[in-house]
N, C-alpha and C positions, 0 to 999 in steps of 0.2 A: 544408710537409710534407717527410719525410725518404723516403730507399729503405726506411724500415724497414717504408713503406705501404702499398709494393708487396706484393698477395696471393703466395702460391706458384703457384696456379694460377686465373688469370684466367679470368672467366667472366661470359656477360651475364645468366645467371639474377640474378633482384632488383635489375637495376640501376636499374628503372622506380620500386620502390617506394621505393629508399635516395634516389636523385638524385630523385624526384619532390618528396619531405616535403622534402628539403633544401633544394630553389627555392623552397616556396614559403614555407616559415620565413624563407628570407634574403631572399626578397622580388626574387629574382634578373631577373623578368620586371615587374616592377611600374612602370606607368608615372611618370616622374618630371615632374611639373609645374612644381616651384620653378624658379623662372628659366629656364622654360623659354620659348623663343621661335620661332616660326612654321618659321622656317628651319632649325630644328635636330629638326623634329621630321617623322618620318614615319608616317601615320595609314590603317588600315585598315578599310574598311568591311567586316567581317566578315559575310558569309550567318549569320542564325538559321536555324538546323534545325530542320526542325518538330518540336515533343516530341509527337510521338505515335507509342505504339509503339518502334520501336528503330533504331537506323543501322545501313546496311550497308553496304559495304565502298566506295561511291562517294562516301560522305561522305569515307572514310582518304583514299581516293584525291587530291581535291581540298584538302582541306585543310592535308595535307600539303605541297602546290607551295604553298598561300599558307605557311605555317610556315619553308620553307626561305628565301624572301623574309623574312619577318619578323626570322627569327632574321640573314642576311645583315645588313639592314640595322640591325640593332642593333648588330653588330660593328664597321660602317663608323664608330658615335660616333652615330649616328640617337636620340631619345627616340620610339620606338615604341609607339604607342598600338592598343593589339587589341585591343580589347573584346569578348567572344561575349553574344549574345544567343541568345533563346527564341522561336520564332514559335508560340505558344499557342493562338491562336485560328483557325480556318477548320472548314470541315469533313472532314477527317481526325481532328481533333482529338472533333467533335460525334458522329461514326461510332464511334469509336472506347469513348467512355463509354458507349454505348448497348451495344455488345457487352460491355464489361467487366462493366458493373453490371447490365445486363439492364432496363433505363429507357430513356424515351422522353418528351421536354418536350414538357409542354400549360400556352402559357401561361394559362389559364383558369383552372387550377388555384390555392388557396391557398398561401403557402408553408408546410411541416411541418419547426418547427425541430426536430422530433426525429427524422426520417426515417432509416431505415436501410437503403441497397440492399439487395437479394432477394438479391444473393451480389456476390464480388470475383474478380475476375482470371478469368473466360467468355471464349471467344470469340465463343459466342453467332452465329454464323453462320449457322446453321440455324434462329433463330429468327425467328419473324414479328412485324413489327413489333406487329401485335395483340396479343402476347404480352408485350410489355414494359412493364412499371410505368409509369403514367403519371405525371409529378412534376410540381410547378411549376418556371417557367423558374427561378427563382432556387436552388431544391435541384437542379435539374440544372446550370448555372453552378457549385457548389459543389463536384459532385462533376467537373465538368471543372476545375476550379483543383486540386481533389486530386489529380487523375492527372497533371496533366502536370507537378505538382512533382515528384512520386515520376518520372517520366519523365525530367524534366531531371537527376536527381541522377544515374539511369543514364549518359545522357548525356554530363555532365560526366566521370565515372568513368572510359568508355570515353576522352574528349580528353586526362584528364591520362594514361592509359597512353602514348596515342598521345606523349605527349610534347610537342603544341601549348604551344606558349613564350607564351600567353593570357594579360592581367593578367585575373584574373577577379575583381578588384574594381569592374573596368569591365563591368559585365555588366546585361544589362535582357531585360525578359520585354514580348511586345506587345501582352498583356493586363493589365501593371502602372500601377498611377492616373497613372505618369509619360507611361506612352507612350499611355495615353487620354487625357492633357490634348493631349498633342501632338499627337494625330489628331484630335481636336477641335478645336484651334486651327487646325492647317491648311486644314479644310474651310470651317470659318466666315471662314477668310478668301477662299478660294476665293467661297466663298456671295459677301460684301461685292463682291469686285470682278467679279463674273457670270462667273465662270469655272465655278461651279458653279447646277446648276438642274435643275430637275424636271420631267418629262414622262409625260404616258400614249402608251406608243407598245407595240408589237410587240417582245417579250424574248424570248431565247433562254431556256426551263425546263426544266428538269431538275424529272421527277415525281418520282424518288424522293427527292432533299435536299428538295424543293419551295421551290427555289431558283431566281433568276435568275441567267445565267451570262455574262461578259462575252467579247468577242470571244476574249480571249489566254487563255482557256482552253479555245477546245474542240480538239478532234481526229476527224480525220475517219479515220473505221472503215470498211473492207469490206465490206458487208451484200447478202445475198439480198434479192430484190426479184422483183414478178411486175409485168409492164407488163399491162394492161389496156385494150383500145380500146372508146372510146364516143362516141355518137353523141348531138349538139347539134343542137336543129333552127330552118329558119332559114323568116322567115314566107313567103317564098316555096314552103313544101315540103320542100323539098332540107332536106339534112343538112350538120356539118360531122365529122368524128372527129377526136378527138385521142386520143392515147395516154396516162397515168399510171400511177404507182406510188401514187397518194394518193388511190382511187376515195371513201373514207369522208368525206374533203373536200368534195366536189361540192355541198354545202346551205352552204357558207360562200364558193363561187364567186362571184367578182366582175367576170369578164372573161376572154377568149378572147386571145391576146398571139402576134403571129407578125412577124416579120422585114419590115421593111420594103420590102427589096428581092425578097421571096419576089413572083413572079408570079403562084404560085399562089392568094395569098389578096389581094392588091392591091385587086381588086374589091368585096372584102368588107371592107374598114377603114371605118369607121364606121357600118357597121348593125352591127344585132343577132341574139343565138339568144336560144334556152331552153332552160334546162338539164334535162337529162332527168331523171325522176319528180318533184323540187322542182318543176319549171314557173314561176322566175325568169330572168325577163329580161335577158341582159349584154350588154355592149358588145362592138365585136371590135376589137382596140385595134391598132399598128404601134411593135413597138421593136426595139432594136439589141441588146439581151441574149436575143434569140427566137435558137433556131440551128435552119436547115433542115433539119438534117439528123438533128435528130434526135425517134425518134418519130414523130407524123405530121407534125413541120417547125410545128405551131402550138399553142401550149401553154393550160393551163390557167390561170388564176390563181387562187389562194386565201388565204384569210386565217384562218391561214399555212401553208404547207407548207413552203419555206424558207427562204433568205435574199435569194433571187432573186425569189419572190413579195413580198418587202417592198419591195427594190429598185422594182420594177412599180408596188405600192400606194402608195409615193409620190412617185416621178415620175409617173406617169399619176392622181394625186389619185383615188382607185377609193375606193369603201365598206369600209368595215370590218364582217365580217359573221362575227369568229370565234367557235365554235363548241366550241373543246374549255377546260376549265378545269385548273384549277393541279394536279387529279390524275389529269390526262392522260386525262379520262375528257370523255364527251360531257355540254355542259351540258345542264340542261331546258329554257330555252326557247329555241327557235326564232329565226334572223334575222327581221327585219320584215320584209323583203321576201319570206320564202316566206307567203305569204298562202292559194294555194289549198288547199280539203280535202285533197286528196290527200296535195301536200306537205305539209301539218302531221300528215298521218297516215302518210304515210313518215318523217317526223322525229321524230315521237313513237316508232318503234320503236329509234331510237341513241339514243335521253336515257339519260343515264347510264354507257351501255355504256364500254367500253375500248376504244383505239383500233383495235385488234388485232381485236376483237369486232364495231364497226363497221364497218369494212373490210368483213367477208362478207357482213355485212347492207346493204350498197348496193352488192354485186356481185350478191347472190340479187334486191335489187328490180329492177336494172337488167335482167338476164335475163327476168325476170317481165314486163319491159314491153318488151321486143326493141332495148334498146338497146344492149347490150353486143353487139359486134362481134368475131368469129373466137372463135382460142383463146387463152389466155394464152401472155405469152412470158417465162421464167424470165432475169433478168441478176442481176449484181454491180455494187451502185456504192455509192460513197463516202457515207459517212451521219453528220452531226455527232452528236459526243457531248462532254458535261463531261468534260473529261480524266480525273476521280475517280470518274466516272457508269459504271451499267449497264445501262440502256437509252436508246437516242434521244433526243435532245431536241424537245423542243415548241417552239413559238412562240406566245403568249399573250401580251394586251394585258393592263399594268398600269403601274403606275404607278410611275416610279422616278425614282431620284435620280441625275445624272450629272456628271463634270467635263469641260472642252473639252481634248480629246488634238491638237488642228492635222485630224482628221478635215476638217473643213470650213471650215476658217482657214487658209488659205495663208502665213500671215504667222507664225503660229505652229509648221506642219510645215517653214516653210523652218529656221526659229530649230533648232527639235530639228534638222535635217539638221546645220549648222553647226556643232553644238557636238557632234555625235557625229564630224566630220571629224574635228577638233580636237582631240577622244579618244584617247590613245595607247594603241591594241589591241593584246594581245599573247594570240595573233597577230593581226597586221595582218587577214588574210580575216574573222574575226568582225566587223568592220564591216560588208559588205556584210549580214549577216543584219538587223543594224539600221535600215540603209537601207532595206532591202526592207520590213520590219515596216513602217515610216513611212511609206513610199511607198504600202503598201499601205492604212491602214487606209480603212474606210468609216465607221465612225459613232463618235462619243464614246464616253469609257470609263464604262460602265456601273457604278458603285461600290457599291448597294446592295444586298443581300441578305435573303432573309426564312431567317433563321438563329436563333440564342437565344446563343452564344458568342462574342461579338464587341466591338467596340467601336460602344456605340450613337451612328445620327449623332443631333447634338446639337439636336433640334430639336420643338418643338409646333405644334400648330395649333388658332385658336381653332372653335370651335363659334359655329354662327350659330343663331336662334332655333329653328330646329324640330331643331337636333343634329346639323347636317350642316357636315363639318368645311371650313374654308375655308383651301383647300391653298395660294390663290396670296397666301397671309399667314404663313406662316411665323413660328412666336416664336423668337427667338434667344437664349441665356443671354447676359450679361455674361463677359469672356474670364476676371476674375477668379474666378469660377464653376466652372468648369471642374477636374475630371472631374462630369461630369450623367450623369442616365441618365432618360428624358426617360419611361420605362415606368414608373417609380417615385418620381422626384424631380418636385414640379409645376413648373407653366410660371410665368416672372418675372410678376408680379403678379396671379397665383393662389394658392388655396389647394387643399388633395388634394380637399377638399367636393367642387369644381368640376369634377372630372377626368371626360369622360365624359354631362356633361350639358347643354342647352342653354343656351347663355350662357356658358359654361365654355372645358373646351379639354381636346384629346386628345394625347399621345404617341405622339412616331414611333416606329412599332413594330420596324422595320427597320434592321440593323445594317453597319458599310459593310463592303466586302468585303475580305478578308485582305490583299489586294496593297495598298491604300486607305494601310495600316498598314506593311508590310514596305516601302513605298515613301520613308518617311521614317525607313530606318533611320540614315542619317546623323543627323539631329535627335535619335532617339531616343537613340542611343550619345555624342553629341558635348554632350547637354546644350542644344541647342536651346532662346531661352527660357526655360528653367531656371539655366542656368550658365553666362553672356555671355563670361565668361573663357577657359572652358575652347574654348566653342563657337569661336571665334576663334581657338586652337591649335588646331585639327583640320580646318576646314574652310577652305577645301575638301581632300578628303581624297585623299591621294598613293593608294591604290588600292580598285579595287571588284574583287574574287575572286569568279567564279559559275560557274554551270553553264551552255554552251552553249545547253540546251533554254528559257531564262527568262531570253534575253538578251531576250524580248518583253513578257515583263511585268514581272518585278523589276528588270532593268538598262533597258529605256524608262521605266517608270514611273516611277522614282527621277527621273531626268534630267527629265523632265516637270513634275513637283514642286519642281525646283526651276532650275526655269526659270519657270515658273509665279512662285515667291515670290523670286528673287533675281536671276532673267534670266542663270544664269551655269551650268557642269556642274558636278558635286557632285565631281568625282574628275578627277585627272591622269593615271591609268593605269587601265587595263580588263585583267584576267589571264581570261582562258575557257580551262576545263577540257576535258577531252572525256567519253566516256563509260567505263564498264567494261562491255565486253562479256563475255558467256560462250564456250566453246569452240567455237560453233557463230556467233558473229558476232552475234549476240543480243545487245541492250541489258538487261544489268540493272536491273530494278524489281517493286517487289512485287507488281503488278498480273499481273506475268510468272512471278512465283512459283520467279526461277529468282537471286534475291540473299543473297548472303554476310554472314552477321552478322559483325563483326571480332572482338568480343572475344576470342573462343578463339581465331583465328586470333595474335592477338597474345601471348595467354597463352603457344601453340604454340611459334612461332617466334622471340617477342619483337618489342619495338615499331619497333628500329632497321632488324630485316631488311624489316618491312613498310614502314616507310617509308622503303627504299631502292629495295623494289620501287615505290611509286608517283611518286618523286622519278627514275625513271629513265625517265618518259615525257613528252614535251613538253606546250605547252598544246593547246590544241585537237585534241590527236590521241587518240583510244582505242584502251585496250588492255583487251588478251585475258586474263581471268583466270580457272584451271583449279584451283577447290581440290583436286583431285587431286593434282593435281602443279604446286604453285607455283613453277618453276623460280627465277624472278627473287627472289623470298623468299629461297629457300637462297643464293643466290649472296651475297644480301645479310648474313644471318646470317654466310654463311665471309669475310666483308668484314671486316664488326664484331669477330669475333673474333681475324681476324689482325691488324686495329688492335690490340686489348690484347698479344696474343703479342708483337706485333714493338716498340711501346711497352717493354715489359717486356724484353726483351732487348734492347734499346739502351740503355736504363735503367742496365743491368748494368756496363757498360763506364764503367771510374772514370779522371778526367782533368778535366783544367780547359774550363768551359764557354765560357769566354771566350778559350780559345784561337786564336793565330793560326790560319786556314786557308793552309795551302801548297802541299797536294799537288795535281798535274793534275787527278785522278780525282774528287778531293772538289769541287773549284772545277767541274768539269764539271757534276757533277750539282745541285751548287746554283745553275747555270745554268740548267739545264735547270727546275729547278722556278721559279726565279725567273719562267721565260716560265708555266709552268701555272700560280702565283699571278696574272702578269696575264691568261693567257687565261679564266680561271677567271673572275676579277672580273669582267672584262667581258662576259661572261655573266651571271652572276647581275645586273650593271647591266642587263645588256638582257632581263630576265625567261626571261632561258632556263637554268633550274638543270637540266635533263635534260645539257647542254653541260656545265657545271660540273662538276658531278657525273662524265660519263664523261672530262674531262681530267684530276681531282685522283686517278680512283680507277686509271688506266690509268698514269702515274706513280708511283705506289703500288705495284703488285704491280712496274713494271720495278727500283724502287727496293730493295725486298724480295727480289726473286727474284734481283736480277744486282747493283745496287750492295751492297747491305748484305754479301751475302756473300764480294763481293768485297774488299770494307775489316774484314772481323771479324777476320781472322788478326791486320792491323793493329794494331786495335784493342786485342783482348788483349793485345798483346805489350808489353814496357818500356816504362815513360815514353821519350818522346823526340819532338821536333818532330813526327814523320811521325804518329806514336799519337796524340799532342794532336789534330792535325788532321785525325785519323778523328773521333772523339769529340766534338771540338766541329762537325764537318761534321752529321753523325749527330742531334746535338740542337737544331740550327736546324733541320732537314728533319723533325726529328718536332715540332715545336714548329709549325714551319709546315703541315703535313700533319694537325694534330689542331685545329688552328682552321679549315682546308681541309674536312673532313669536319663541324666540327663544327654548322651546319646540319643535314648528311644523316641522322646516325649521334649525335644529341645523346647519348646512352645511355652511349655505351663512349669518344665524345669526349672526354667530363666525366671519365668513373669515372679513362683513362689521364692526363689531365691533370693530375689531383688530388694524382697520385705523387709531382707537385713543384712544383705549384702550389698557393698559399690560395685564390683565387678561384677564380670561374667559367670556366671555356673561353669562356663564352657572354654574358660579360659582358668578352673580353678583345680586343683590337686586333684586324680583321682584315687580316691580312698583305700587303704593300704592298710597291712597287718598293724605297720606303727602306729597309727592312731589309737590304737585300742591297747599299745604295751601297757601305758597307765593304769591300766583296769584292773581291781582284782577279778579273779578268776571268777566265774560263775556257771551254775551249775542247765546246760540247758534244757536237762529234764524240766526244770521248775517254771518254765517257761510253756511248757507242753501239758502239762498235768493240772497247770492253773487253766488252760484255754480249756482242757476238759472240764474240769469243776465249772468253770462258767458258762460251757456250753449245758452240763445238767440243769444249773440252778435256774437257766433263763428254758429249758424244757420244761422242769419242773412248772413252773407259772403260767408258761402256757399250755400246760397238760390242765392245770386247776382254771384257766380260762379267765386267768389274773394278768395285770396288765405289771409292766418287766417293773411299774413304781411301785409296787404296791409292798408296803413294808409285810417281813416275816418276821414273826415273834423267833420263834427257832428252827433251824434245821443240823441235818446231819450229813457229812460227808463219809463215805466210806471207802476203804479201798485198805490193799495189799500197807506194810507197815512203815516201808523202803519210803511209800509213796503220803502216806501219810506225813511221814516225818518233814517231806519236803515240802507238801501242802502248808502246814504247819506256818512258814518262813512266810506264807503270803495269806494271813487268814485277815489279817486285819485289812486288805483290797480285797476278798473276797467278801468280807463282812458289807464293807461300804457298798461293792458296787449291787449286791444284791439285797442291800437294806436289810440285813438280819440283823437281829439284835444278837440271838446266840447263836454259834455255829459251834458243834461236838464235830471232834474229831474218832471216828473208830475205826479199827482192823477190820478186811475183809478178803474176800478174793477178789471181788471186783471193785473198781472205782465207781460210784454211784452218789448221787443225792436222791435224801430221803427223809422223812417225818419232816416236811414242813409245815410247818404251823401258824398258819397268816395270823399278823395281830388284828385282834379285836377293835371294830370300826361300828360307831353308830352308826353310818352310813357307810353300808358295802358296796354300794356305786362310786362311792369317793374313793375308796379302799383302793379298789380296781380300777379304776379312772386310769 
């Protein structure tokens, strides 16, 4: 391209839309396979964004630090493999179609290929689930593959504004048949080598998904609570009291559980009470998760109230006697052990009821029979919920599917410790949350779900003669098989006749849990099984980019997975983001109802400003985002555009590019940038682009504000040695300053490059010590002590209340003699740019201008003009 390309007047309006079609016609981000080899290539496990609904501005945020990495090391000569993927399925997604379409999946139902939702685009909030059309599972399936395409296409939209340098040829959804063969393979090889297995035990449920919930999603909430004291009686007479908050519990009580070392109940470990109006029998049991202090110091146990009563129930081997079912409501019948009248006619009054409902009615019977003690005491304490959930969760027995997480394999939480050591964190402190996760867990990772959007695990079981299914036989497809769907496709050496009947065989109905899937997004993006080639150049993959909050399920489970099937980490580096808080220190999220959608934000300001604003904050640290007033946005917009302005007028100045550089001033300041090209680098090598970013852009403005201006007079003026040597100085420092930027600001990077460049900025060298071997040496003091002089000389004028043209007969410079001397090398761009005629040089202590002396103007309006 010629000068002739250069606009009149620069500008970043539509630069998203001209440079976006342009990359991806030329195919400027597309990964390059041919001859490509391990070591040339750097591999991304890009986060899928759940498509449901819309992104808001913590997605920019994040994505962004991975993109300035991406697009760095593409510059380095890297073949950069970014794949973006789709996280389709979970329940966000299942929430989400039921609001839109005003439906509700029963899989009972037939499916109606003609079915048309009651309306589109609801939020439906307000409505009760009673209220929404009931479908079968597969016209509800149908209409969630509809939405989250129309979701992703959003999606996408918003990423290319953003300007993410994504091949998006490399792209996968983790409900597409590729990524159900692959979560299906993985499981069933799990299943082969017993790492995966099935259990009736005590789950965490969520009434309203009527779901099981696995440890690394819940969240403990604040809740209002009444304690309750009641009294147990012991055959001796005597009573014992203990306090709760879970009096509707008391008919699925299985034991009395107090401190071993408490002296108060010592006497009492191993008899028994009865529990009051039930008139069941329990043990009084001694353990070390009893605390004295609090309540009455001896607690209740049940099955379940909450994760501390399961603890109990199976170290202390106690009965299983629960009581509430999968819709948080009271079952009908009765524990076997409440046998007498009474109690079967006290518990005939909670069959059915809600837990809420229940509660008063074994606080009214208790009352009724003198067992409830004092008044109630009003607290606050911590109460688990589905992180996606809106009311409490349950604990109910059933039956589910699990994998071994090192929970109770020492052998295998040392392995995950090891290779999370071994993890290069950036920052380094997000380890410790990992270690803690792992240190912490208590039990296997819970994988299956009773959901309808998902990926079904791949499995039947045969029926025995009277129809009852025989779970510890499992049928397994053939791997060639695979995508199954085990509710709809029959079992290997069956036919559909047989589905459901005795002799036959039933389909698992149960779908595994979202993470199960997003855990092997390596495999799914790298061709895992499918493409041995490719999988081999990718994996293990140079980084995993996430969010601090899911370094416990998506960045452990990944690792899990594949340690599980390769005994090795998935990834050489780990980038953790932080969060976007709002003005108030508040974590942005929708649940909070206080999150910033980007696209107008980007429309607004444009996509360089914004992601200069998110590229200007470290990993792991959060920042404060105020769409009132986006400072860091603006600052970035007047970034971006003084790149084109100053681009553009350096542009101007005509001279040989390849000219020798000679002069002091120029050889200084290509010094000085030479060290911010490598302090630069080595930032961005060490995933710190927030560093990068503020050395290339703080050289920038000194470059602009005090060199440039100080070498224009130069510039302009006749050929000669010293002009060549502005001009060619001037076009290495924009040359290297717009591959410096062009990471941050790809927008107005490309558009200023273009001016004299055919390619890509972004497909061009990044700028390196050798470029500058050429150079002689320069001194970059003289680069520093000129930008002081010229900041005097322009104080000076406007201290005399003279305009920056206004010619000076003479002045003087002063300072220390070191510094003089080097002034000296650049008096003649000093002279020009501050129009002096004579400029004295003298010794001082300080560096200062002084005695100047405007020239003599008939007209001192014109003078000062």
């Amino acid at each position: 391209m010629t000068a002739a390309s250069i606009p009149d007047k620069p500008a970043l309006e539509g630069l998203e839309q001209k440079w976006g079609s342009s990359w991806e016609s030329a195919g400027t981000y597309r990964f390059e396979r041919d001859g490509a080899t391990r070591e040339c290539i750097y591999s991304i496990d890009t986060p899928p964004p759940t498509a449901s609904g819309s992104l808001h501005i913590g997605h920019v945020f994040s994505y962004t630090h991975t993109d300035v990495i991406a697009r760095y090391q593409r510059m380095t000569g890297k073949r950069v493999f970014y794949p973006m993927g789709w996280d389709d399925n979970g329940l966000p997604t299942e929430r989400r179609v039921q609001n839109y379409y005003g439906v509700r999946c029963d899989p009972t139902l037939p499916y109606d290929a003609d079915f048309t939702p009651p309306f589109e685009g609801g939020d439906n909030k307000s409505t009760k689930a009673a209220d929404q059309i009931p479908i079968s599972r597969r016209n509800f399936i149908e209409l969630c593959e509809r939405l989250t395409v129309e979701d992703e296409q959003q999606f996408e939209a918003v990423w290319r504004a953003l300007g993410l340098s994504v091949d998006w040829t490399q792209s996968y959804r983790t409900i597409g048949d590729e990524s159900i063969t692959a979560s299906q393979l993985a499981f069933l090889r799990n299943l082969d080598r017993g790492e995966a297995y099935q259990a009736m035990a005590p789950t965490l449920w969520d009434i309203t998904f009527r779901t099981a919930v696995a440890q690394a999603e819940l969240e403990d909430k604040e809740q209002p609570g009444t304690y309750r004291r009641l009294s147990f009686h012991r055959p001796d007479g005597g009573t014992i009291e203990i306090e709760t908050t879970r009096p509707e519990l008391l008919p699925a009580c299985v034991a009395l559980v107090a401190h071993p070392d408490d002296e108060r109940f010592k006497p009492l470990f191993g008899t028994t009470v009865t529990t009051p109006v039930f008139g069941v029998e329990v043990p009084v049991l001694a353990h070390h998760l009893a605390q004295p202090d609090k309540g009455a110091g001896i607690a209740m146990v049940c099955t379940f109230g909450d994760i501390t009563d399961i603890v109990w129930w199976r170290e202390l081997d106690l009965p299983n006697r629960a009581i509430l079912g999968f819709d948080g409501r009271v079952i009908s019948e009765a524990p076997e052990a409440i046998t007498s009248e009474a109690g079967l006619e006290a518990y005939a009054q909670l069959a059915g009821k809600t837990v809420f409902s229940a509660k008063q009615t074994v606080v009214d019977l208790l009352a009724a029979s003198g067992d409830l003690i004092g008044e109630p005491k009003q607290i606050t304490h911590p109460v688990k919920f589905f992180e996606k959930g809106d009311k409490p969760l349950e604990i109910v027995s059933t039956r589910q599917w699990y994998i071994r997480n090192g929970a109770r394999d020492e052998q295998l939480r040392s392995r995950l410790l090891e290779l999370g050591s071994e993890l290069e964190w950036h920052p380094d402190f997000m380890r410790v949350r990992y270690e803690n996760w792992v240190g912490g867990l208590s039990g296997d990772w819970l994988i299956s779900r009773q959901r309808f959007f998902g990926v079904p695990i791949p499995l039947w079981y045969p029926l025995d003669a009277d129809g009852n299914p025989v779970y510890d036989q499992p049928i397994a497809p053939d791997h060639a098989a695979l995508p199954v769907d085990p509710s709809s496709d029959a079992a290997p050496g069956y036919d559909e006749s047989q589905r459901g009947v005795p002799g036959g065989f039933m389909g698992e109905v149960d779908v595994m849990d979202t993470w199960a899937t997003s855990s092997l997004t390596p495999q799914l993006a790298g061709g895992w099984e499918r493409d041995p080639e490719l999988w081999d150049l990718v994996f293990p993959y140079s980084l995993r980019p996430q969010g601090q909050d899911i370094i416990r399920t998506w960045l452990f489970s990944t690792m899990l997975r594949s340690v599980l099937e390769y005994d090795r980490k998935p990834w050489e580096h780990a980038s953790v983001s932080g969060f976007i808080v709002d003005p108030d220190r508040k974590k942005m999220s929708k649940s909070k109802g206080n999150v910033v959608t980007p696209a107008a934000m980007l429309e607004q300001h444009g996509s360089d400003a914004v992601r200069y604003w998110a590229a200007s904050s470290r990993l792991g640290t959060d920042a404060a985002f105020d769409p009132q007033n986006p400072t860091q946005i603006k600052i970035g917009r007047r970034l971006a555009i003084k790149v084109l302005n100053a681009s553009k007028f350096i542009l101007g100045f005509t001279g040989r590019e390849d000219a020798p550089v000679t002069e002091a001033v120029d050889l200084a300041m290509l010094s000085v940038l030479r060290k911010t090209v490598a302090d630069a680098s080595s930032a961005l090598a060490g995933y710190d682009h927030a560093r990068a970013l503020e050395l290339t852009e703080a050289f920038f403005w000194t470059f602009c504000d005090d060199y440039l201006e100080l070498v224009k007079e130069r510039a302009y003026g006749e050929e000669s040695p010293e002009q060549a040597s502005a001009v060619a100085a001037l076009r290495i420092a924009l040359s290297t300053l717009l591959r410096l930027f062009a990471p941050f600001i790809p927008f107005a990077a490309e558009e200023a490059w273009s001016w004299t460049h055919d390619g890509s900025v972004h497909r061009a060298s990044w700028p390196t010590d050798e470029e500058f071997a050429g150079l002689a040496a320069g001194e970059p003091q003289v680069l520093q002590l000129a930008s002081e002089a010229l900041t005097g000389i322009r104080r000076a004028k406007t201290d005399a209340k003279a305009s920056q043209k206004t010619p000076v007969d003479s002045a003087v410079i002063a300072g220390p003699a070191a510094s003089i001397e080097l002034l000296a090398l650049v008096a003649d761009d000093l002279r020009a740019v501050g129009r002096i005629e004579s400029l004295e040089f003298r010794t001082a202590d300080v560096l200062s201008v002084g005695d100047i002396v405007f020239t003599p103007a008939a007209d001192a309006e014109e003078a000062r003009a």
